[in-house]
Backbone and ligand atoms as CSV (ligand in chain L), in Angstrom:
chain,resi,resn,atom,element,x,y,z
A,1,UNK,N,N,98.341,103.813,96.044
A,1,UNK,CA,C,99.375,102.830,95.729
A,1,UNK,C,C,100.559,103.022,96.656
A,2,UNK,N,N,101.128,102.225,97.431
A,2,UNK,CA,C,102.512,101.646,98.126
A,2,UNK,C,C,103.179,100.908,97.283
A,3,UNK,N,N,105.128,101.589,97.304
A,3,UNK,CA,C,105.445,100.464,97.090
A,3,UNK,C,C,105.360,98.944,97.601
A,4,UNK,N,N,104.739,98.769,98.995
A,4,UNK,CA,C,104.690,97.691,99.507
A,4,UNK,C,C,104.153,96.522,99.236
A,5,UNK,N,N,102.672,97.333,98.015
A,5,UNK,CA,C,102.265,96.259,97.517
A,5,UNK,C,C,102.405,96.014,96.449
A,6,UNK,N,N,103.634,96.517,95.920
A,6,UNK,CA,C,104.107,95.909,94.540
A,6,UNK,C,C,105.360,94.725,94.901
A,7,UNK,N,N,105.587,94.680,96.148
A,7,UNK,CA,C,106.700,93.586,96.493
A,7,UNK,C,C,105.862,92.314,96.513
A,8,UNK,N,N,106.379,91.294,95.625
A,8,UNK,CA,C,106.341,90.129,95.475
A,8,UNK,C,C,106.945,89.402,96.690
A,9,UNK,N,N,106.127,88.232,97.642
A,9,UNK,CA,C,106.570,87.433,98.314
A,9,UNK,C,C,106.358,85.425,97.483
A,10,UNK,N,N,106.468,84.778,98.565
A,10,UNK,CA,C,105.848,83.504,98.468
A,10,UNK,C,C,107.332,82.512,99.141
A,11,UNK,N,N,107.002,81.192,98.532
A,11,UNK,CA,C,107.853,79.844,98.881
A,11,UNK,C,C,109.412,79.752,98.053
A,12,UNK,N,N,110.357,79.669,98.489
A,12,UNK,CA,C,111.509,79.935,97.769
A,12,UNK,C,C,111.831,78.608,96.659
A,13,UNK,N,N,111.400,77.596,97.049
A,13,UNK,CA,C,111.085,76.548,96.869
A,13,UNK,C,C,110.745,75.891,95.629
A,14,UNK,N,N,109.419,77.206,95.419
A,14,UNK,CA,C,108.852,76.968,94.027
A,14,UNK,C,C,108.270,78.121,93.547
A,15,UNK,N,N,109.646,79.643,93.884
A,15,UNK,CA,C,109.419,80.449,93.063
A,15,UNK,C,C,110.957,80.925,92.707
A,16,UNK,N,N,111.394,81.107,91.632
A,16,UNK,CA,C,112.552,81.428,91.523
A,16,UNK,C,C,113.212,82.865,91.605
A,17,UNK,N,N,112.248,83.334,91.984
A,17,UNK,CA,C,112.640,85.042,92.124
A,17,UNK,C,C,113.224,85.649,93.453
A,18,UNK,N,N,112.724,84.478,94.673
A,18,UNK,CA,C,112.708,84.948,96.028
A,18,UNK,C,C,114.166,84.814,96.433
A,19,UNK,N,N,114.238,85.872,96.997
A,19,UNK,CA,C,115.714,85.970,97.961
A,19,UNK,C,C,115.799,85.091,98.881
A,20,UNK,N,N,116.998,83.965,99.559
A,20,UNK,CA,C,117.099,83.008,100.068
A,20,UNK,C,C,117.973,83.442,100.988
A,21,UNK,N,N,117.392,83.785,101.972
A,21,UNK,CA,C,118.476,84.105,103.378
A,21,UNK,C,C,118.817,83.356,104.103
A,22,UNK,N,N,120.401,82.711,104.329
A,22,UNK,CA,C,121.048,81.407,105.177
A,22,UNK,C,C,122.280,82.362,105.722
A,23,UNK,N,N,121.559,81.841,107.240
A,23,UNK,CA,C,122.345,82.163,108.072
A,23,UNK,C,C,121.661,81.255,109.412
A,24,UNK,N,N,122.564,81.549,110.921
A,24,UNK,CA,C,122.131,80.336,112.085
A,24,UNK,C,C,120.953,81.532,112.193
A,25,UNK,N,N,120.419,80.490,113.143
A,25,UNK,CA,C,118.856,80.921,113.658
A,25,UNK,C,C,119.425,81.409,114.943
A,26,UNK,N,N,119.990,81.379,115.457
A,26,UNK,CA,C,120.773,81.948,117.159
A,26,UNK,C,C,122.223,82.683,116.960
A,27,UNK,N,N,122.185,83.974,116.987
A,27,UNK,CA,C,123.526,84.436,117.354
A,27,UNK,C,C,123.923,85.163,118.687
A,28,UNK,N,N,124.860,85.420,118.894
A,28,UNK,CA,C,125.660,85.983,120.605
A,28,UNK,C,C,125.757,87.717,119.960
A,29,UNK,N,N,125.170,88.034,121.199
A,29,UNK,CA,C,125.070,89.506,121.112
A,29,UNK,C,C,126.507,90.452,120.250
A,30,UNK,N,N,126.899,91.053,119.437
A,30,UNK,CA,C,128.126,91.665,119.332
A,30,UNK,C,C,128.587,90.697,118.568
A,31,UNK,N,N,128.438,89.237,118.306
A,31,UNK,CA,C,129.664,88.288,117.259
A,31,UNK,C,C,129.318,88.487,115.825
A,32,UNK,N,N,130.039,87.717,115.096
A,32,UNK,CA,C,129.822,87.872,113.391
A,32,UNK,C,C,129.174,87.141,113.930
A,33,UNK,N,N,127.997,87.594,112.489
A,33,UNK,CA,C,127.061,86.307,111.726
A,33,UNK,C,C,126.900,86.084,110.724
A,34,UNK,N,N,127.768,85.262,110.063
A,34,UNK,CA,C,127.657,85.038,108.612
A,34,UNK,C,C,126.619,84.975,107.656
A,35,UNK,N,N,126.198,85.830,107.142
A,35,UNK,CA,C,124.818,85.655,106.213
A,35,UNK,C,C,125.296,85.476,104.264
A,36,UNK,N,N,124.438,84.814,103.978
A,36,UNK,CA,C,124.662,84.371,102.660
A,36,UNK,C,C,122.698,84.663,101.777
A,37,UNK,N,N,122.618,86.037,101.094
A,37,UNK,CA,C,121.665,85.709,100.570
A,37,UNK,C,C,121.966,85.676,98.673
A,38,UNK,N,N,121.132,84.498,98.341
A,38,UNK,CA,C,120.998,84.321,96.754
A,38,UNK,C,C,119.756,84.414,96.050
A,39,UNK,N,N,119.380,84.412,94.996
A,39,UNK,CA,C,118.249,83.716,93.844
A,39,UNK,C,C,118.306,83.111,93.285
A,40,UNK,N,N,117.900,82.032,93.166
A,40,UNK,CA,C,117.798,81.042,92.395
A,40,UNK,C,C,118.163,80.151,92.797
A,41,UNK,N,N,118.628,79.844,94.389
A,41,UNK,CA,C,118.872,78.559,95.168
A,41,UNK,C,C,117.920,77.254,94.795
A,42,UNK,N,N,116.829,77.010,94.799
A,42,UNK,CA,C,116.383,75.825,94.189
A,42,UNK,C,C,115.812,75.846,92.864
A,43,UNK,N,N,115.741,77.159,92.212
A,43,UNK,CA,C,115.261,76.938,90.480
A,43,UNK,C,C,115.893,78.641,90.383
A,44,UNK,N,N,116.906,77.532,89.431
A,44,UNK,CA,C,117.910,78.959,88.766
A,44,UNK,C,C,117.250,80.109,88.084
A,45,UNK,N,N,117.444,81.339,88.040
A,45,UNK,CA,C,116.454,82.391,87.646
A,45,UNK,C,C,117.640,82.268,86.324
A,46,UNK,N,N,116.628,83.304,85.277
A,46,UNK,CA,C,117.588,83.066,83.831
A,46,UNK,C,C,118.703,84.204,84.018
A,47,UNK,N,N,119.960,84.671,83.147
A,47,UNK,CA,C,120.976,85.410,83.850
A,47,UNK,C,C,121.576,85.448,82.252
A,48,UNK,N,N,120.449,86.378,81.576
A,48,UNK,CA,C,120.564,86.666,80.579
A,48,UNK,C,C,121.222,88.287,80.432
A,49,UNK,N,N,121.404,88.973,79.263
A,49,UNK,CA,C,121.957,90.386,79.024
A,49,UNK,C,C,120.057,90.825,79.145
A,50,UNK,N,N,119.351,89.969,78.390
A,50,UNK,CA,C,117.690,90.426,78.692
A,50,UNK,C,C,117.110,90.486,80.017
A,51,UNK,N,N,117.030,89.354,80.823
A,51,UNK,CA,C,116.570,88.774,81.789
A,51,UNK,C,C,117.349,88.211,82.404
A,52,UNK,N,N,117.217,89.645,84.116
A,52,UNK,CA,C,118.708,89.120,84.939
A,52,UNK,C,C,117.627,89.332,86.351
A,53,UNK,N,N,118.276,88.990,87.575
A,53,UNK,CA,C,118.904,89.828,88.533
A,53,UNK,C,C,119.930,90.788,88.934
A,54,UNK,N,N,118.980,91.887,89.173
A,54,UNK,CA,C,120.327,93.536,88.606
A,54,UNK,C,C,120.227,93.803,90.609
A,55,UNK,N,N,120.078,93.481,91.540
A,55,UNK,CA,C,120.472,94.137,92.389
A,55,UNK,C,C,119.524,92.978,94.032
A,56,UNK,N,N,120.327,92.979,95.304
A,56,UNK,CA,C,119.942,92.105,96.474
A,56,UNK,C,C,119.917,93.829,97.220
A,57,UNK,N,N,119.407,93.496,97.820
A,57,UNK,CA,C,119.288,94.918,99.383
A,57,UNK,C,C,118.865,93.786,100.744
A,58,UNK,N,N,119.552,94.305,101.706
A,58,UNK,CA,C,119.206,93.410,103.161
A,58,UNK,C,C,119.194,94.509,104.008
A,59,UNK,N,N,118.106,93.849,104.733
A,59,UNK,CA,C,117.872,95.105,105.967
A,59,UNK,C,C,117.544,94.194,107.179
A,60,UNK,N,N,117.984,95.154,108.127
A,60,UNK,CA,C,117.592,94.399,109.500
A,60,UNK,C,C,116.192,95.385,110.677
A,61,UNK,N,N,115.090,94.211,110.824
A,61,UNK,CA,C,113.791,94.841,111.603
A,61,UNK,C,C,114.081,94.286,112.779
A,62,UNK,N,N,114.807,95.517,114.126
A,62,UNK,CA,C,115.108,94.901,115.358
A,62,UNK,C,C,113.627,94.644,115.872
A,63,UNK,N,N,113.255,93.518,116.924
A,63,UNK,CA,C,112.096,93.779,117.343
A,63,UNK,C,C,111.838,94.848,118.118
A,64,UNK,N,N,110.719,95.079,118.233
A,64,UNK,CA,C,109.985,96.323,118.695
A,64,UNK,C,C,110.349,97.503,118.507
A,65,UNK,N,N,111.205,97.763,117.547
A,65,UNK,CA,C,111.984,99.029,116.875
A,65,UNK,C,C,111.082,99.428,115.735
A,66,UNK,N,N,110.783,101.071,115.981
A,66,UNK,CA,C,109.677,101.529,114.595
A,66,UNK,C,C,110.704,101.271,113.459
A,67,UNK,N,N,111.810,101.258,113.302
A,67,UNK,CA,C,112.521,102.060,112.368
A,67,UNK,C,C,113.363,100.396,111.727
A,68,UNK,N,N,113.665,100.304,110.388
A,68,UNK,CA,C,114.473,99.766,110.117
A,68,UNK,C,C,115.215,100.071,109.159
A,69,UNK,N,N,117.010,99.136,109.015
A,69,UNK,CA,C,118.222,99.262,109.106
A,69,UNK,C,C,118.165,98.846,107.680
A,70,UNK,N,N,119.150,99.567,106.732
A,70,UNK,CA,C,119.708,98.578,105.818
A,70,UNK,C,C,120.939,97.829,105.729
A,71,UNK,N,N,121.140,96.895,105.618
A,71,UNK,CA,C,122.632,96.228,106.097
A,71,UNK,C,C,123.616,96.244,104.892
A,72,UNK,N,N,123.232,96.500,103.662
A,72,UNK,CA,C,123.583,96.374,102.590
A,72,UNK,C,C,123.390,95.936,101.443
A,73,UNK,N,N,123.533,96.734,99.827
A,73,UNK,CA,C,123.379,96.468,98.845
A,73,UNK,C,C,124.332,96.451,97.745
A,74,UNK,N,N,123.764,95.226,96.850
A,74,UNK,CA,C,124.838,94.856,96.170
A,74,UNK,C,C,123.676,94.905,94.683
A,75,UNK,N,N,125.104,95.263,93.536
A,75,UNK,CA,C,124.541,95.071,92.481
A,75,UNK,C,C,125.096,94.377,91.803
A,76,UNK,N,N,124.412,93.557,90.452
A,76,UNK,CA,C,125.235,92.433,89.541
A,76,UNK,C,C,125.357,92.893,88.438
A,77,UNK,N,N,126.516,93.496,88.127
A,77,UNK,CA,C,126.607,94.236,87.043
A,77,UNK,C,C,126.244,93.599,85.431
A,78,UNK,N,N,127.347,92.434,85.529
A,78,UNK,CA,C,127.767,91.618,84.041
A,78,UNK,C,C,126.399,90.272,83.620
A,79,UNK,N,N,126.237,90.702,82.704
A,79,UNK,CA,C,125.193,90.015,82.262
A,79,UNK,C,C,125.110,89.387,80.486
A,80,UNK,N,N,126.417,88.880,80.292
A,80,UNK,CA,C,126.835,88.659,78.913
A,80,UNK,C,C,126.782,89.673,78.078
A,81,UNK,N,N,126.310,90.949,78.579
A,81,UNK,CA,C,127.096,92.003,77.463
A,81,UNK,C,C,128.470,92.181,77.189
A,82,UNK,N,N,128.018,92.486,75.897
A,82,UNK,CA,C,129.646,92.451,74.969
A,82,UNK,C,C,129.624,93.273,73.623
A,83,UNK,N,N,130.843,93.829,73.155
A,83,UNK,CA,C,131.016,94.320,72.115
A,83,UNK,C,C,130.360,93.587,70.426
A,84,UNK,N,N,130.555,92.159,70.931
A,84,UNK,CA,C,129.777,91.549,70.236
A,84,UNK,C,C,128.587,91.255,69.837
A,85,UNK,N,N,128.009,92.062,70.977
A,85,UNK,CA,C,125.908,91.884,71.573
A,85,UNK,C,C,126.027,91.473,72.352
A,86,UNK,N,N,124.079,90.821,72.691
A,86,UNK,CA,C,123.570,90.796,74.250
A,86,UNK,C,C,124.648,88.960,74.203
A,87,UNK,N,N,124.419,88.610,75.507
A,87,UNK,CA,C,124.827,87.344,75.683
A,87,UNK,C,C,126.057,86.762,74.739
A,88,UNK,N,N,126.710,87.543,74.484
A,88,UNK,CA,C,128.022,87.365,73.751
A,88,UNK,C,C,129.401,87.711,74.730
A,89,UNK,N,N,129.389,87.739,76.038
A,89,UNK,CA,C,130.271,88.125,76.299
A,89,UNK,C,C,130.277,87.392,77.393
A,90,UNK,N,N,132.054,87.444,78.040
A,90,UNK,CA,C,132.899,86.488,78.743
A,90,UNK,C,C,132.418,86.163,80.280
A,91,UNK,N,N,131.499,87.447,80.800
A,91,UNK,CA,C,131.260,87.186,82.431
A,91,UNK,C,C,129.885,87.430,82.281
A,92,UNK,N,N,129.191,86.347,83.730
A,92,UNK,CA,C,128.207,87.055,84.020
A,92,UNK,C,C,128.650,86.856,85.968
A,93,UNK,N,N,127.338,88.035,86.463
A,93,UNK,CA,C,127.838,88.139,87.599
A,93,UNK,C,C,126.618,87.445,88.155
A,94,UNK,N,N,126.853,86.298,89.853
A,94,UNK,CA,C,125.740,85.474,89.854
A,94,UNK,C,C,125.206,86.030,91.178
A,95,UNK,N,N,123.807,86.296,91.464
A,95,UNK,CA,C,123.198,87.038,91.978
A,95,UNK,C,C,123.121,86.144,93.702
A,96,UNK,N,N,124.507,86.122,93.996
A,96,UNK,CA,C,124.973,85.530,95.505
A,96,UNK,C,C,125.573,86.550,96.054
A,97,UNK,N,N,125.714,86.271,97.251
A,97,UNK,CA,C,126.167,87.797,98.400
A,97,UNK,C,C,126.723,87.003,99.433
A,98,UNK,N,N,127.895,87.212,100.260
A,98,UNK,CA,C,127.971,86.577,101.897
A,98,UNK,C,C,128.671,87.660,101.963
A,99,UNK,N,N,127.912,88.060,103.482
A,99,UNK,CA,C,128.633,89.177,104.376
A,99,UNK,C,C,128.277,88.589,105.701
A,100,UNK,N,N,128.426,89.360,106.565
A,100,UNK,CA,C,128.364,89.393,107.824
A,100,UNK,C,C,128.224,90.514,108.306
A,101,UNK,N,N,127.153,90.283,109.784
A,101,UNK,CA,C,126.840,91.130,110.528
A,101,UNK,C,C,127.222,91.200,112.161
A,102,UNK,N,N,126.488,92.015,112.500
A,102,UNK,CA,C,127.238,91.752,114.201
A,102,UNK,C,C,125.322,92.826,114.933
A,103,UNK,N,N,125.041,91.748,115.734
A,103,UNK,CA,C,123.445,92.411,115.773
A,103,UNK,C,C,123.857,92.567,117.557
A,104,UNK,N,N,122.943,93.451,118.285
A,104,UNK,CA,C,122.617,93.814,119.088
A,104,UNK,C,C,121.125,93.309,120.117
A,105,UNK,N,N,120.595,92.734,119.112
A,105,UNK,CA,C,119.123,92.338,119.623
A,105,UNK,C,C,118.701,91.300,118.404
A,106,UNK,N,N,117.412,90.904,118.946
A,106,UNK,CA,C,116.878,89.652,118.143
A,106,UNK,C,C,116.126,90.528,116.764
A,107,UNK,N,N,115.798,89.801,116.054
A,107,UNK,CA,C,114.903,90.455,114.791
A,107,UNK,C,C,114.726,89.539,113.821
A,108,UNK,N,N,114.657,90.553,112.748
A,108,UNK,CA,C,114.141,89.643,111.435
A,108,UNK,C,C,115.088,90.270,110.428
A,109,UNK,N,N,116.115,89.315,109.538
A,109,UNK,CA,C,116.265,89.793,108.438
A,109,UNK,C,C,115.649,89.693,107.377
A,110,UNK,N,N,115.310,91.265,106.163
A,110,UNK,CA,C,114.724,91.019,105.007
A,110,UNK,C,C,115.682,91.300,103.725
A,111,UNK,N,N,115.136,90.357,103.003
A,111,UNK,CA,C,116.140,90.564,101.644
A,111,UNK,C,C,115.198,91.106,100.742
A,112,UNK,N,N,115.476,92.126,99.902
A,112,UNK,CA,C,114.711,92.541,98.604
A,112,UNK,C,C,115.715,92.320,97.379
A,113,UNK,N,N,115.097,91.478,96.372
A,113,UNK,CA,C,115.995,91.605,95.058
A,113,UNK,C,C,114.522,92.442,94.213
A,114,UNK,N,N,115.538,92.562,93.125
A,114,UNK,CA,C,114.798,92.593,91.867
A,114,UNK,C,C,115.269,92.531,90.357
A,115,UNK,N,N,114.304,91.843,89.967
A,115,UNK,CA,C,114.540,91.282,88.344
A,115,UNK,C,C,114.218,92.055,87.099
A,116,UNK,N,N,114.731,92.060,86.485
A,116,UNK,CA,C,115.103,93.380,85.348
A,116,UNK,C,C,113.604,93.383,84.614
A,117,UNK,N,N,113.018,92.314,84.545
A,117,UNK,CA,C,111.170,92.210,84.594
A,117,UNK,C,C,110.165,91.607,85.160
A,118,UNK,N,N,110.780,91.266,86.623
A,118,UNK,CA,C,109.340,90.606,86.639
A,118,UNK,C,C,109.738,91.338,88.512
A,119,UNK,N,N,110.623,92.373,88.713
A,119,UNK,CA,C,110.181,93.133,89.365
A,119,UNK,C,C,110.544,93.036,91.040
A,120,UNK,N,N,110.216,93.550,91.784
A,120,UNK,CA,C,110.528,93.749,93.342
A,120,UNK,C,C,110.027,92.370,93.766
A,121,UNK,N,N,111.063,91.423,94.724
A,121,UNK,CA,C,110.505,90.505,95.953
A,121,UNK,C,C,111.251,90.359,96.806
A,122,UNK,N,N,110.552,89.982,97.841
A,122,UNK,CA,C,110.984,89.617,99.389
A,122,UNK,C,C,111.196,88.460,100.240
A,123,UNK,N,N,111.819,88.261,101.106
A,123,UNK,CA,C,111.897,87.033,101.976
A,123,UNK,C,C,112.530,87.815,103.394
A,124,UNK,N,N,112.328,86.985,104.234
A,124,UNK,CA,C,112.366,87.371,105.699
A,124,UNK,C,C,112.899,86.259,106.285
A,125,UNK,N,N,113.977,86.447,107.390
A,125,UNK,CA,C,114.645,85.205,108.007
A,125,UNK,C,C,114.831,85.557,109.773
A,126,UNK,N,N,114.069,85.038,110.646
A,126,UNK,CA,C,114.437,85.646,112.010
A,126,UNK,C,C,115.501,85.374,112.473
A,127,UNK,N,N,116.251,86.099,113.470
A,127,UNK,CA,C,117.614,85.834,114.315
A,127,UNK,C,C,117.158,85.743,115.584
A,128,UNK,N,N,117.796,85.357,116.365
A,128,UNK,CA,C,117.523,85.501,117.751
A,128,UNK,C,C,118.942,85.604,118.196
A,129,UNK,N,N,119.221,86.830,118.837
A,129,UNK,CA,C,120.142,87.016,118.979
A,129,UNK,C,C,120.305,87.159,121.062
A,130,UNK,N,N,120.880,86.364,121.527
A,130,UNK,CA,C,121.112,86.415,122.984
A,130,UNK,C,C,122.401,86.415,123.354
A,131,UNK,N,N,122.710,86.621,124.685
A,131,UNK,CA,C,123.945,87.414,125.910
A,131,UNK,C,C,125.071,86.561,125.275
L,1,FE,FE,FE,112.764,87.249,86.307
């Protein structure tokens, strides 16, 4: 067993679990690049105190590099818990991210989330990054 093949992929489209990476398809060597990844961009995932998204991770696979980068992780803490019980309370936190990067070479970004049950998935977004 790998974790690799417990990561869930597919169509973002018409699965609501998959990480949605938007950012340009061309960036300049050394500039920001604004990246924005979410879940639930075309079918809202539920964002319950039961059933959440608890955490995004992004990494960057330079080409032809053995080794890859993590660019950063974020977690969503608030999930209608409250003194009152589950889903009784004032915030929830929504499983969106924008940062920015500054790349050196072309590649692929990958996003991993995962859902408090239904577990590890992936999506992949290439850059091409030139002079
Ligand atoms: Fe789920």
């Amino acid at each position: 067993m790998k974790l690799g093949e417990k990561v869930q992929s597919g169509d973002w489209k018409q699965e609501k679990h998959l990480p949605v990476i938007e950012c340009a398809d061309a960036a300049k060597a050394g500039e920001k690049l604004a990246v924005t990844v979410s879940v639930g961009k075309q079918i809202a995932h539920p964002n319950t105190t039961e059933h959440h998204i608890r955490w995004i991770q992004l990494f960057f696979q330079p080409e032809g590099d053995k080794f890859t980068y993590q660019m950063g992780q974020w977690e969503f803490s608030a999930h209608g818990e409250s003194a009152q019980g589950a889903n009784q309370g004032p915030a929830y936190s929504e499983p969106t991210v924008m940062t920015s990067l500054t790349l050196k070479k072309s590649g692929t970004l990958l996003a991993l989330g995962f859902c408090n049950v239904h577990g590890l998935w992936e999506s992949a977004k290439e850059v091409k990054v030139g002079g």
